[in-house]
FITORNU-805609 format. One record per atom (N, C-alpha, C): residue in one letter; x, y, z. Coordinates in steps of 0.001 Angstrom, whole numbers, padded with zeros to 6 digits, always signed. Atoms other than C-alpha are relative to their C-alpha. Layout:
N
aXYZ
...
//
This chain:
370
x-000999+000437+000977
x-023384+005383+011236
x-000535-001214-000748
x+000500+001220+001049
x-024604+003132+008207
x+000719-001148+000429
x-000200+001769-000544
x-022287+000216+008910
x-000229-000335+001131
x+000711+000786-001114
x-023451-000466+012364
x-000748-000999+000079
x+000843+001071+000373
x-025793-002629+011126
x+000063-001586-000068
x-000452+001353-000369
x-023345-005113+010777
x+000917+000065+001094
x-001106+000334-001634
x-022126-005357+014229
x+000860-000968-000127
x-000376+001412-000598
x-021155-008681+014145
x+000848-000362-001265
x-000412+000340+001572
x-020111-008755+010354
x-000561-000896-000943
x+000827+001274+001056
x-021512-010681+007264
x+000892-000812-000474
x-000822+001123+000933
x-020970-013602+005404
x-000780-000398-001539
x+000027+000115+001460
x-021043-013593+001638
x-000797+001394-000784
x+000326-001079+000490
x-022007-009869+001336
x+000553+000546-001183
x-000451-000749+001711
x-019592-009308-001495
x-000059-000620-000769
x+000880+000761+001334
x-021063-011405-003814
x-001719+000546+000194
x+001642-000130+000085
x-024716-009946-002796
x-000529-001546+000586
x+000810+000537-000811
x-025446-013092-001008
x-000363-001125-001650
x+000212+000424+001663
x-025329-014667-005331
x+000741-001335+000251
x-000924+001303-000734
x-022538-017480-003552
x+000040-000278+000777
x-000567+000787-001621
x-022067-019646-000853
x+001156-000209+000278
x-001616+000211-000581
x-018363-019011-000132
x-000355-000157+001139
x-000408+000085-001009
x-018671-018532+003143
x+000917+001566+000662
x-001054-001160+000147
x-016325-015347+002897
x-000640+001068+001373
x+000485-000551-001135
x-016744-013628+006644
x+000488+001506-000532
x-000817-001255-000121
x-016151-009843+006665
x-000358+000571+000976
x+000492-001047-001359
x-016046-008131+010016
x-001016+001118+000033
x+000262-001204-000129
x-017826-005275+011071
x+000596+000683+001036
x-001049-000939-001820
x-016779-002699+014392
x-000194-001678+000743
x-000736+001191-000697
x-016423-006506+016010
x+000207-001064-000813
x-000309+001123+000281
x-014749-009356+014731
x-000640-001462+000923
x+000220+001358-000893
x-016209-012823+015928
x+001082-001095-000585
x-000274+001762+000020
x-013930-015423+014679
x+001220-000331+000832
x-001166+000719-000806
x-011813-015397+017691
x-000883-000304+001210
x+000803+000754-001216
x-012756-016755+021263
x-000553+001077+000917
x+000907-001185-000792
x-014250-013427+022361
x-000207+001289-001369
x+000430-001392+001155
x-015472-010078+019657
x+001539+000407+000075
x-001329-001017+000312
x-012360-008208+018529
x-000915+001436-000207
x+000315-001153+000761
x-012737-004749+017949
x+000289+000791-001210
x-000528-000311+001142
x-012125-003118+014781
x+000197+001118-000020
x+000305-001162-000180
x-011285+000304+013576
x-001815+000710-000406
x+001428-000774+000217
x-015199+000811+012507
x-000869+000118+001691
x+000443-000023-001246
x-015889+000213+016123
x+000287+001396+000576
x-000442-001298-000611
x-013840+003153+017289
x-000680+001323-000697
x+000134-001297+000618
x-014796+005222+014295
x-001668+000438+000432
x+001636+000079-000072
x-018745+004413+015139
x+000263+001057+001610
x+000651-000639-001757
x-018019+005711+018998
x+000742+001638-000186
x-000656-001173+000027
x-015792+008405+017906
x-001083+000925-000485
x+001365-001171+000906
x-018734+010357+015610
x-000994-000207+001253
x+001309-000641-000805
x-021302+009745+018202
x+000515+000447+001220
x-000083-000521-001130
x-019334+011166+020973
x+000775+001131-000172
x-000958-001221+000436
x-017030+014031+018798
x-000190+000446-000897
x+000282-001282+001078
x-018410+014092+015691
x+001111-000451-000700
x-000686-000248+001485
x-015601+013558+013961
x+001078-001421+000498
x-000903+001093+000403
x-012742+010405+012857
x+001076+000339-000342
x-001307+000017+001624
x-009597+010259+011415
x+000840-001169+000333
x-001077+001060+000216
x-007380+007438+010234
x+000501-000214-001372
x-000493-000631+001252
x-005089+007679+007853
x-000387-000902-001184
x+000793+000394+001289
x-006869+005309+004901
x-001189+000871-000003
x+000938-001067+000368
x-008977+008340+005313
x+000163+000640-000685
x-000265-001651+000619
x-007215+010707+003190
x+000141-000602-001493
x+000091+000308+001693
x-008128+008465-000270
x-001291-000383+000124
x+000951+000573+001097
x-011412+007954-001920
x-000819-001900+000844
x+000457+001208-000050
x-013503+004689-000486
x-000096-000805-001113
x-000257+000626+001427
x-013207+001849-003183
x-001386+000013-001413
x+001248-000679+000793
x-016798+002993-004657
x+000518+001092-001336
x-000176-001565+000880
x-014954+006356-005911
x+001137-000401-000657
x-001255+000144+000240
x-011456+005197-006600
x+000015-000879-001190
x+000594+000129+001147
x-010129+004341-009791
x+000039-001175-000501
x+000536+001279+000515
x-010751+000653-009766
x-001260-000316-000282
x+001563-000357+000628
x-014406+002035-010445
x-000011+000281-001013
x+000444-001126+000967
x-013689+003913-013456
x+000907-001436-001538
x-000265+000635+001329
x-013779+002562-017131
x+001601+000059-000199
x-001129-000286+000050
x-010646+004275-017967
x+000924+000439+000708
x-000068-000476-001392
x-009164+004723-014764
x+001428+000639-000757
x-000993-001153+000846
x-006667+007602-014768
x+001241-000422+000518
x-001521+000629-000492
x-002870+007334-014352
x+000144+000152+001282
x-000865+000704-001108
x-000788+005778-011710
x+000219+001255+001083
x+000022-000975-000795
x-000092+009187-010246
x-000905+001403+000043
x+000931-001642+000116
x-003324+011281-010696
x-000341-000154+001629
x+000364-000271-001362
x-004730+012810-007607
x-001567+000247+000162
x+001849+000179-000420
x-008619+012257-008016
x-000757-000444+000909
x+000854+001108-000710
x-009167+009987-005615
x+000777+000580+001414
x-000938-000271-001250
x-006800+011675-003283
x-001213+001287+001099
x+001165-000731-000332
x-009172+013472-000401
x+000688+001138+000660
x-001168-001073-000121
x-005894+015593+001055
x+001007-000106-001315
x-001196-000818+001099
x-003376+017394-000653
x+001327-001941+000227
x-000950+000517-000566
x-000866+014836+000808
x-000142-001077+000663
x+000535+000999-000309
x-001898+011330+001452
x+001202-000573+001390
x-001260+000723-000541
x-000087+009640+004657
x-000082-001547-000079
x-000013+001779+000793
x+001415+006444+003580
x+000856-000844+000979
x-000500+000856-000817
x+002689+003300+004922
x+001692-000257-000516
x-001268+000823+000238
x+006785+002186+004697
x-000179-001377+000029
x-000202+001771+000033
x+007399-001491+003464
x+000996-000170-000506
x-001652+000675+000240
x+010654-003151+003247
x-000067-001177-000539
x-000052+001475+000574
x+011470-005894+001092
x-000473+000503-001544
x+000700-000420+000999
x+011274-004317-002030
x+000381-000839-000907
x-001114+001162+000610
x+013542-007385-003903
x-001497-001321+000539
x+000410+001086-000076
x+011061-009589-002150
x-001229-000557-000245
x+001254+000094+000185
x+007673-011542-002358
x-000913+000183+000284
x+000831-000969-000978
x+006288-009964+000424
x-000183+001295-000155
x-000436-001649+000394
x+007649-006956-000314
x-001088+000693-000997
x+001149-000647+000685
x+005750-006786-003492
x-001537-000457-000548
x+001615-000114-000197
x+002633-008355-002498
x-000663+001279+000405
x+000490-001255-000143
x+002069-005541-000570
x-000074+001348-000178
x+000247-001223+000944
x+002982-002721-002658
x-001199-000520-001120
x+001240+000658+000868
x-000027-004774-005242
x-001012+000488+000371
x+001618-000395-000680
x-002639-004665-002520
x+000294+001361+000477
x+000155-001448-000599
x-001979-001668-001366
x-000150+001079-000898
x+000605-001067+001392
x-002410+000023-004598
x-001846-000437-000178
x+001345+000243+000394
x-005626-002471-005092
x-000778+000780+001374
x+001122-000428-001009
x-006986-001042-001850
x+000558+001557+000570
x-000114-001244-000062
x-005703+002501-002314
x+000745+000645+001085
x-001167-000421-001177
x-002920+002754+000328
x+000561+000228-000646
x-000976-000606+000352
x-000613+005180-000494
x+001250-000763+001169
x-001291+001044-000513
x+003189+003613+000299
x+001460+000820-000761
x-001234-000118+001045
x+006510+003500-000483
x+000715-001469+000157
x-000270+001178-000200
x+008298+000488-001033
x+001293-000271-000114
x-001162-000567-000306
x+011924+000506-000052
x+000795-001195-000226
x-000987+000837-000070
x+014931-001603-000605
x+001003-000094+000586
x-000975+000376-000707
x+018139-002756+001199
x+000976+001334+000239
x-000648-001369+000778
x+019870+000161-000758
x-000750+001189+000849
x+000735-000975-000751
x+017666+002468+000719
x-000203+000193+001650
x-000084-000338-001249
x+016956+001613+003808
x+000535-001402+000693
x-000606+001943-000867
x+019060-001313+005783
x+000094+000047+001249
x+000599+000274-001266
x+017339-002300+008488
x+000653-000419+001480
x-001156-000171-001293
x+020320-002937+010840
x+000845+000928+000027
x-000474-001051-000083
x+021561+000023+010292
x-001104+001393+001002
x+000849-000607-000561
x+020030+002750+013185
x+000210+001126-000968
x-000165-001407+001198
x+021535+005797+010636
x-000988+000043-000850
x+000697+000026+001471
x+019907+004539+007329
x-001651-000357+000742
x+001849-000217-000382
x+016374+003665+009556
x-000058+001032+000425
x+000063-001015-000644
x+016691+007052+011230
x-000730+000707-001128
x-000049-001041+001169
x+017060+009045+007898
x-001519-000742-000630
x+001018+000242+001098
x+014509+006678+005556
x-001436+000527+001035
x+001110-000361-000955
x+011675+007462+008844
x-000125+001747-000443
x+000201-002015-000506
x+012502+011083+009077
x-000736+000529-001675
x-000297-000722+001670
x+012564+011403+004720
x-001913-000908-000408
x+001152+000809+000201
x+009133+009096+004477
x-001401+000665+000884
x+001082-000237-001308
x+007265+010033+007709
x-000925-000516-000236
x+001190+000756+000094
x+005074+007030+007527
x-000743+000003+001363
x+000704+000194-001164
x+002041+006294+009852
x+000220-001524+000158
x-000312+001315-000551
x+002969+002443+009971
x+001123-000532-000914
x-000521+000983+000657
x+005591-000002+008976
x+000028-000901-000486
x+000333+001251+000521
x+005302-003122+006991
x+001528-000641-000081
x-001169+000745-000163
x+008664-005306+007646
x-000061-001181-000677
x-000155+001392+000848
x+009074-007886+004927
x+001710-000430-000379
x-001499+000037+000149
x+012983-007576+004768
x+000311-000560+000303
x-000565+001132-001087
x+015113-010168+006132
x+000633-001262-000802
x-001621+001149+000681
x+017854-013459+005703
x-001524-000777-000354
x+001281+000629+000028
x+015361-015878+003690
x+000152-001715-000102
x-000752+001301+000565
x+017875-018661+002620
x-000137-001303+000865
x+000146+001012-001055
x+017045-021313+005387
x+001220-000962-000168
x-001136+000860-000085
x+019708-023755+004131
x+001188+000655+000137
x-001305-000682-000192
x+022452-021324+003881
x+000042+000566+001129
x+000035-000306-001933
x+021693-019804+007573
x+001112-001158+000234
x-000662+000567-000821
x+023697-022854+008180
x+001093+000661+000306
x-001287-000486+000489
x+026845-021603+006805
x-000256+001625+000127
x-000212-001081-000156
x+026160-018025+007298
x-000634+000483+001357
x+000884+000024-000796
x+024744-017861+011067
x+000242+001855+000092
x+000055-001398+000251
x+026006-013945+011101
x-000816+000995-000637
x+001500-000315+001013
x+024312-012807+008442
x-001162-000071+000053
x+001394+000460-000091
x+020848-014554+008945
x-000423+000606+001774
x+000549-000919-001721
x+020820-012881+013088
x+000500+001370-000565
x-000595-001706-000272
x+022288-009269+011765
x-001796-000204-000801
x+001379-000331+000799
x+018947-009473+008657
x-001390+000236+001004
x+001032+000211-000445
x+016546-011101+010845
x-000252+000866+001562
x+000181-000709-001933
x+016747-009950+014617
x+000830+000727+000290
x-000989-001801+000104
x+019667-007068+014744
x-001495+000576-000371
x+001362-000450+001358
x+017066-005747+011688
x-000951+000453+000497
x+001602+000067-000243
x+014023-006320+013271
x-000033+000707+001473
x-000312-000728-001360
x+015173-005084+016803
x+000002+001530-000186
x-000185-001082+000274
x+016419-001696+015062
x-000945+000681-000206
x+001399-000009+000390
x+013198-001186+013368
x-000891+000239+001112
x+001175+000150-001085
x+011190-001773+015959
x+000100+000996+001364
x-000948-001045-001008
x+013342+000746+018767
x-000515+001507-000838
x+000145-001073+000604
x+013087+003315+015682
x-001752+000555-000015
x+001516-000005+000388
x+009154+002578+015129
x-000632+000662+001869
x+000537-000018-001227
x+008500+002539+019338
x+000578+001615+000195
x-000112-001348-000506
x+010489+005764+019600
x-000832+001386-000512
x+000941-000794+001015
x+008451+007579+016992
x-001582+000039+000012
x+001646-000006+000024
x+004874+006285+017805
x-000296-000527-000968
x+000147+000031+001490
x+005198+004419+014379
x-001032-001420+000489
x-000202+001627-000107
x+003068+000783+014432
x+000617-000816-000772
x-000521+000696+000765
x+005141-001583+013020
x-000305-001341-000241
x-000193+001189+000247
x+004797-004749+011371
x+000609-001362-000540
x-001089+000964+000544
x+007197-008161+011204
x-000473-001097-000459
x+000192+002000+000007
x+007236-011629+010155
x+000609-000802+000584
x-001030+000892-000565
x+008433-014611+011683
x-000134-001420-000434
x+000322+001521+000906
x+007873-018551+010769
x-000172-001104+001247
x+000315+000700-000556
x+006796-021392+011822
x+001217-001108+000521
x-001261+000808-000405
x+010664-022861+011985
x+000018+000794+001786
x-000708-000197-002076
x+010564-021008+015935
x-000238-001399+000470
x+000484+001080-000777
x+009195-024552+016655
x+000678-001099-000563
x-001172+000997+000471
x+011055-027923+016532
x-001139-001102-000763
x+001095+001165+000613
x+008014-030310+015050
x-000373-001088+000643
x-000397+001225-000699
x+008359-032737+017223
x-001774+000022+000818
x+000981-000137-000844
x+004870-031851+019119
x-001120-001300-000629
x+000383+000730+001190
x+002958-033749+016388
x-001562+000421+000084
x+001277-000325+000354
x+000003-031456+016012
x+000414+001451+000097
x-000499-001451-000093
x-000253-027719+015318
x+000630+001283+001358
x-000259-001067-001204
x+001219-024554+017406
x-000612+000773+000263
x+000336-001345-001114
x-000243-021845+019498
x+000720+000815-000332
x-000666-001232-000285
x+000614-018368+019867
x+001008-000243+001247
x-000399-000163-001369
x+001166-019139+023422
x+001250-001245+000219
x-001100+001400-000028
x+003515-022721+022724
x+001429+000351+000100
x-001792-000042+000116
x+007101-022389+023575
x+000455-000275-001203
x-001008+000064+001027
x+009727-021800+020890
x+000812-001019+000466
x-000889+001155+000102
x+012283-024378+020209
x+000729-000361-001150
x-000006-000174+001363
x+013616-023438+017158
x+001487-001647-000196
x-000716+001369+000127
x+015923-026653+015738
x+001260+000741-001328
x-000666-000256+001088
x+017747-024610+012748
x+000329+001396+000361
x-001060-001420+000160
x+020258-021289+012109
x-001347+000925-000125
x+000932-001181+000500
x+016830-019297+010261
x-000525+000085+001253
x+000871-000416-001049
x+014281-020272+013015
x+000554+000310+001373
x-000792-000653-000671
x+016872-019488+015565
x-000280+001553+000122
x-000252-001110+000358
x+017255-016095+014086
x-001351+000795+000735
x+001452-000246-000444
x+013152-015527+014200
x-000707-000372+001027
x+000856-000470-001219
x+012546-016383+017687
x+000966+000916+000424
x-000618-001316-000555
x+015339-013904+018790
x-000806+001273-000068
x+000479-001084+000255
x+013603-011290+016771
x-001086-000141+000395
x+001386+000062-000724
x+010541-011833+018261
x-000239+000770+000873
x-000489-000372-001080
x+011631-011706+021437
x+000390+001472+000025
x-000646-001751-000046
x+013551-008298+020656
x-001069+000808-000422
x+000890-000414+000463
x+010674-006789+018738
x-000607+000415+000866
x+001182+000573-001072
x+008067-007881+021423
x+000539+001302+001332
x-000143-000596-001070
x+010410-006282+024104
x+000182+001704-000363
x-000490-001423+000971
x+011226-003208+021984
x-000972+001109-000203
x+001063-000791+000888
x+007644-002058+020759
x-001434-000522+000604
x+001968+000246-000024
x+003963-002602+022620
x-000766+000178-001177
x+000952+000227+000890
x+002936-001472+019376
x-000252-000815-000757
x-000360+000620+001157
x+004338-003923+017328
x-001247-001453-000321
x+000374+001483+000616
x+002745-006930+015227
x+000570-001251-000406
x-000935+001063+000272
x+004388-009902+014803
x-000721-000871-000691
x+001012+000989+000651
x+002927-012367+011980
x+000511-001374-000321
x-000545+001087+000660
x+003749-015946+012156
x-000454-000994-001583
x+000722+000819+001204
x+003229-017750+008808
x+000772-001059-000690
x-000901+001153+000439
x+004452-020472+006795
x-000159-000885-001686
x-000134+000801+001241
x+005291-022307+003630
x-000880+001225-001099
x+000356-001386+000248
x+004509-018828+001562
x-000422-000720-001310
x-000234+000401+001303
x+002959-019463-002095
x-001245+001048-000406
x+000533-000970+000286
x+001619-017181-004425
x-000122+000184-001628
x+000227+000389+001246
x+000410-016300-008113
x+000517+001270-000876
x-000792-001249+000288
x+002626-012958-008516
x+001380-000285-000408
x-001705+000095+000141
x+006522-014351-008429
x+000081-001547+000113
x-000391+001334-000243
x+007905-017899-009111
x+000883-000705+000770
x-000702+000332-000649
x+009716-018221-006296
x-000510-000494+001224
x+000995+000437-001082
x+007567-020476-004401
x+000119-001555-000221
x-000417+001636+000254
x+007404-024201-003749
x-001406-000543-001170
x+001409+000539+000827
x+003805-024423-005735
x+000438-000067-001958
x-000570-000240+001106
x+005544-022790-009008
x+000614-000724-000339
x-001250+000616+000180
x+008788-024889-008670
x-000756-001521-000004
x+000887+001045+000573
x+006050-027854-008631
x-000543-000607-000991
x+000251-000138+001122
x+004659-027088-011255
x+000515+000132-001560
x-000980-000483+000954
x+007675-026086-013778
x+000450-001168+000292
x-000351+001557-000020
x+008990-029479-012569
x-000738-001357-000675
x+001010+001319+000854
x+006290-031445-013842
x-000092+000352-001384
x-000285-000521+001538
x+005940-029378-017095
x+001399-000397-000324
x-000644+000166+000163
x+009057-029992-017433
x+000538-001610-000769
x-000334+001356+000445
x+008727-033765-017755
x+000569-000885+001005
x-001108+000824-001061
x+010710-034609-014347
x-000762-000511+001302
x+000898+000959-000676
x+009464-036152-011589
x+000556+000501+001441
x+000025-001229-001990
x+008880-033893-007760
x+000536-001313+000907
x-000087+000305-002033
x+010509-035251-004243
x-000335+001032+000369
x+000688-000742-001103
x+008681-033965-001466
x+000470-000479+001310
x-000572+000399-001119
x+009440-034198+001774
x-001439-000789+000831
x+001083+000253-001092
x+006855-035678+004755
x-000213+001022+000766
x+000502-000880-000969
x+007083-033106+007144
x-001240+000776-000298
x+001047-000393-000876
x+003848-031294+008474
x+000168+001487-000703
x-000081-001542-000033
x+003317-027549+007406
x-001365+000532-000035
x+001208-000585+000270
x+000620-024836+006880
x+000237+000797-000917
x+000019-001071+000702
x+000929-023252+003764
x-000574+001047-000141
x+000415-001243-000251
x-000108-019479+003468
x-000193+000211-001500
x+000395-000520+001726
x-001459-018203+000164
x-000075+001563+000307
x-000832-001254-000178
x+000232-014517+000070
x-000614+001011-000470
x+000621-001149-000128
x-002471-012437-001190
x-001089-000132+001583
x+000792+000141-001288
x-004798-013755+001731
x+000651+000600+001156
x-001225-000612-001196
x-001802-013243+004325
x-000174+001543-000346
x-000702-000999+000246
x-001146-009727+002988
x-001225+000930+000509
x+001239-000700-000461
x-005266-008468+002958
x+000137-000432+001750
x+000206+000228-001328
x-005286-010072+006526
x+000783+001122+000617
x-000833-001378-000198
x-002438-007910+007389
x-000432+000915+000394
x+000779-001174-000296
x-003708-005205+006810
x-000803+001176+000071
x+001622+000181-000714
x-006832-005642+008156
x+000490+000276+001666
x-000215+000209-001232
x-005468-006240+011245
x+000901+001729+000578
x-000672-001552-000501
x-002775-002827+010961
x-001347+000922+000126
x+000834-001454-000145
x-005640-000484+010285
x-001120-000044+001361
x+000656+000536-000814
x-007604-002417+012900
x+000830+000840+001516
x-000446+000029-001632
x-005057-001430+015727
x+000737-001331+000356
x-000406+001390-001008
x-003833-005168+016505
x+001644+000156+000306
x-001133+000361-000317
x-000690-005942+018250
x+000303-000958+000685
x-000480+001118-000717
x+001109-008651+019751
x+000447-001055-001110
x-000397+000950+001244
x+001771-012082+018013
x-001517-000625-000247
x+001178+000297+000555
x-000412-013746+015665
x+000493-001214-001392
x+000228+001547+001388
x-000637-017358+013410
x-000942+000914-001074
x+001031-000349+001443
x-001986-016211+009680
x+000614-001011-000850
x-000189+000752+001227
x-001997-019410+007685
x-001154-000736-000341
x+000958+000482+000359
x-004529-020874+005748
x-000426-001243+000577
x-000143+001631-000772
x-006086-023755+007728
x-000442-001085-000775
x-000663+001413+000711
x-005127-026993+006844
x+000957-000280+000324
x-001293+000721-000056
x-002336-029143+007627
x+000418-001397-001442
x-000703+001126+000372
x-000444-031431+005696
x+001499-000216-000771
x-001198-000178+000014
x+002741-032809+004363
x+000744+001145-001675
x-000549-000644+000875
x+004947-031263+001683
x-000732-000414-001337
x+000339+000748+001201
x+004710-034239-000741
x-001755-000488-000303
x+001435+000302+000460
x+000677-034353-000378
x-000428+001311-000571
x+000129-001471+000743
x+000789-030796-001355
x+000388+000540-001225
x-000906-000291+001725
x+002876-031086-004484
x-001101-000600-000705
x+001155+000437+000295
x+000139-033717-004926
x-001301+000330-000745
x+000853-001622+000398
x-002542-031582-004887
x+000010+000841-001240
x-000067-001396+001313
x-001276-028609-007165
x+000307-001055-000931
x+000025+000586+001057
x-000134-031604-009479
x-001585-000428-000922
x+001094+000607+000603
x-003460-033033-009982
x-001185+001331-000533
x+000386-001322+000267
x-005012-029390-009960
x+000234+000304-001143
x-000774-000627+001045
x-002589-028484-012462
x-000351-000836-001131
x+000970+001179+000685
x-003860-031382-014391
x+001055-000989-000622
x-000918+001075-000030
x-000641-033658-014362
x-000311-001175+000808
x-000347+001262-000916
x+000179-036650-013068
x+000329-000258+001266
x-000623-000402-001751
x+000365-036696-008967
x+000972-001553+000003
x-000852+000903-000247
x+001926-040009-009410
x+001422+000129-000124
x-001058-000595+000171
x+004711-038260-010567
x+000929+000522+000981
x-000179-000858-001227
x+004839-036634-007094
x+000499-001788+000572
x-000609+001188-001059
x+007088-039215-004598
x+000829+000931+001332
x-000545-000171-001287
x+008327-038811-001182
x+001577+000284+000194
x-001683-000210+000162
x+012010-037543-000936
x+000712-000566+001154
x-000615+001174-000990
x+012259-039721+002290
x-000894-000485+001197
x+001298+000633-001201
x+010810-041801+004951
x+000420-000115+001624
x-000153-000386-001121
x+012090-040184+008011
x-001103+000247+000848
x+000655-000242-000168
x+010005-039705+010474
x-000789+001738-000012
x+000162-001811+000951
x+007907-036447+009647
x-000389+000601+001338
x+000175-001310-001223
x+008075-033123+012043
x-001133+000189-000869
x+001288-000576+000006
x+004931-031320+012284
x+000267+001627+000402
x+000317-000983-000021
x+005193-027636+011922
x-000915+000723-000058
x+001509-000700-000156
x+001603-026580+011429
x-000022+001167+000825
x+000717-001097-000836
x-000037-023561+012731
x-001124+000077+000202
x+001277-000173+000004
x-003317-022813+014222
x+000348+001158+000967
x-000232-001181-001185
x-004399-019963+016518
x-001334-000192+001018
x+000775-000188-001082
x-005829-019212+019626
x-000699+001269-000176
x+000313-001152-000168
x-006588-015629+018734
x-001136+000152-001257
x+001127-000228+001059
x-008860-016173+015709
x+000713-000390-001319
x-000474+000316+001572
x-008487-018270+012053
x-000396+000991-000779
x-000104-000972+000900
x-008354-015690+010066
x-000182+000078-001714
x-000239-000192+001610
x-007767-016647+006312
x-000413-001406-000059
x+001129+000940+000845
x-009887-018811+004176
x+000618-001363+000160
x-000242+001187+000057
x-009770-022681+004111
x+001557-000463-000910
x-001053+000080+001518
x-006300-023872+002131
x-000575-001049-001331
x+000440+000616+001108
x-008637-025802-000142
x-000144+001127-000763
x+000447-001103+000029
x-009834-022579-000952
x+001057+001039-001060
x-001489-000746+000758
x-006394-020715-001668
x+000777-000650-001204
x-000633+000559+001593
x-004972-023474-003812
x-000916+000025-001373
x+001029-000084+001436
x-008164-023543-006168
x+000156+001847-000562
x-000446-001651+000280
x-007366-019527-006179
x+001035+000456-000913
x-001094-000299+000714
x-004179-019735-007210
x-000055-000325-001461
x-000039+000475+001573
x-005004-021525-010407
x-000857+000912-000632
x+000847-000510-000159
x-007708-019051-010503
x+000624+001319-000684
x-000179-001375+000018
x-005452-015783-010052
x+001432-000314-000693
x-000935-000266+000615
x-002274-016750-011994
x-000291-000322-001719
x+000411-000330+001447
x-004083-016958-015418
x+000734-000868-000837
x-000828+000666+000729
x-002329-019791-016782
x-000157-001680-000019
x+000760+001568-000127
x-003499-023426-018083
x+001085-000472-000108
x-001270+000607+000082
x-000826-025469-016827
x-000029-001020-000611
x+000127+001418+000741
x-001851-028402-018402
x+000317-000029-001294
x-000540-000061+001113
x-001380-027247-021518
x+001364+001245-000325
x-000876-001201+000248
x+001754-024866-021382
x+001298-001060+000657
x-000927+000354-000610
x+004537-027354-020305
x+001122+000629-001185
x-001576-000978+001015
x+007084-026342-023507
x+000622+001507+000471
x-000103-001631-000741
x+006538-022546-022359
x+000933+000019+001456
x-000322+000317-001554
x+007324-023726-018538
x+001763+000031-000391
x-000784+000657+000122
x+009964-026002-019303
x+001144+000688-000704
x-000912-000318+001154
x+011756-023550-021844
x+000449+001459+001237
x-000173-000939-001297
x+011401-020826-018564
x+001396-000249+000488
//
């Protein structure tokens, strides 16, 4: 098998070796956790030399060589050129309203996963009827779970609501997925933890959630976890991205264009840059992984050094940026025990300015008139 070669995986092969990113890409073993991971090229390498033959279902489209992000005029949205069966099997993702939701209907077109991408309306995830029916009417080979209560301040006032979305939801799901053989995959956040530790969390660190949301998301964990051996659970945090403006980097940014002047908070986080999270993903579904798992870009720091940052990036004024109080600051961070996964967050924020195509420095009227 040609990729064998890279057992171990390269670094900066998709540039030809032309840059020094750094940019790791596995091969059949992962090294960047505290022992080799295995991948699916691992299995597929032992499967041909001991049967001869593979299958997994990103088998039944076109490798990205043939497919039509190769082709000059690549053909419409629903041709079947690249398709290698009649009948591609695709993944279910929930959250079709959300930012997750349609990150990964994006990449999953850029990397030729057939999908469907479902909404509340369609399929509501605490409902066992409406997951029964959308499973049976879909018949996906995995789940992608981006659905769920997102409002953190209103959890106060609605604690019902934010445990039926998040952990009812995610429990149902996950019962429906385990009874079916489906793998499924959730999210959860870095609110399971109270901050108080004053350095990043573990997989393995006790929950302690301090609020109504992160309440919600260690329940569902817990239920998930007990529900589904297959399942994935992805903790992540402070989400930002160059697809939807509903992010704290955007609302940074439209604030300063604007002319007005950012509070930030102190507390501690790990922001996640949401196409990175999403390829990691799944990387990790087609891989096989299960259990729980930290995916946030590493780096720590506070809110208001982060508004900072994208201000001066953005090519404003960071002085502009001030502290919204001088409490002492929780530390939510993430790191992992199981392997850092996604690129430096120096890395992701220079990206974002990168992949949302837009000179903020000179576009505040445009912003501001948003």
């Amino acid at each position: 098998m040609s990729s064998v070669w890279t057992l171990f995986g390269t670094v900066d092969w998709n540039t030809l070796l032309t840059k020094r990113n750094g940019c790791y890409e596995p091969g059949p073993y992962d090294v960047r956790g505290p022992e080799p991971r295995v991948t699916a090229l691992a299995r597929a390498a032992e499967a041909l030399a001991t049967t001869g033959t593979y299958d997994h279902p990103v088998l039944d489209r076109a490798g990205w060589w043939k497919r039509d992000i190769r082709f000059y005029r690549p053909p419409a949205r629903n041709s079947t050129a690249c398709r290698l069966v009649g009948s591609p099997r695709q993944l279910l993702v929930t959250g079709a309203t959300g930012t997750l939701g349609r990150a990964f209907s994006r990449l999953c077109d850029c990397r030729g996963l057939d999908h469907s991408l479902v909404s509340r309306k369609e399929m509501d995830i605490a409902d066992r009827e409406s997951v029964a029916a959308a499973l049976a009417c879909h018949k996906p080979w995995a789940v992608i779970n981006t659905a769920g209560y997102v409002r953190v301040a209103d959890a106060e006032r609605e604690p019902e609501a934010c445990f039926r979305e998040n952990a009812v939801g995610a429990e149902v799901l996950a019962s429906a997925c385990a009874d079916l053989g489906i793998p499924l995959v959730t999210f959860s956040s870095d609110l399971v933890f109270d901050g108080r530790r004053g350095s990043p969390y573990s997989e393995s660190d006790a929950v302690n959630p301090t609020c109504v949301y992160g309440a919600s998301k260690a329940e569902a964990e817990r239920r998930v976890l007990a529900a589904h051996n297959g399942a994935l659970v992805v903790r992540a945090s402070a989400f930002f991205g160059p697809w939807d403006r509903y992010n704290f980097v955007w609302d940074v940014l439209n604030t300063l264009a604007s002319g007005s002047v950012v509070e930030a908070g102190v507390d501690l986080v790990s922001p996640t840059y949401v196409p990175d999270l999403v390829h990691e993903v799944l990387n990790l579904l087609v891989d096989g992984a299960t259990g729980l798992w930290h995916l946030t870009n590493p780096g720590e720091l506070s809110w208001r050094d982060f508004a900072a940052r994208v201000a001066r990036l953005g090519g404003f004024d960071e002085t502009l940026v001030t502290e919204a109080d001088d409490r002492p600051a929780l530390n939510t961070a993430l790191t992992s025990e199981r392997g850092v996964l996604l690129p430096p967050l120096e890395s992701a924020i220079d990206r974002f300015f990168r992949d949302s195509e837009l000179d903020w420095a000179t576009a505040p009227m445009k912003l501001a008139a948003e």
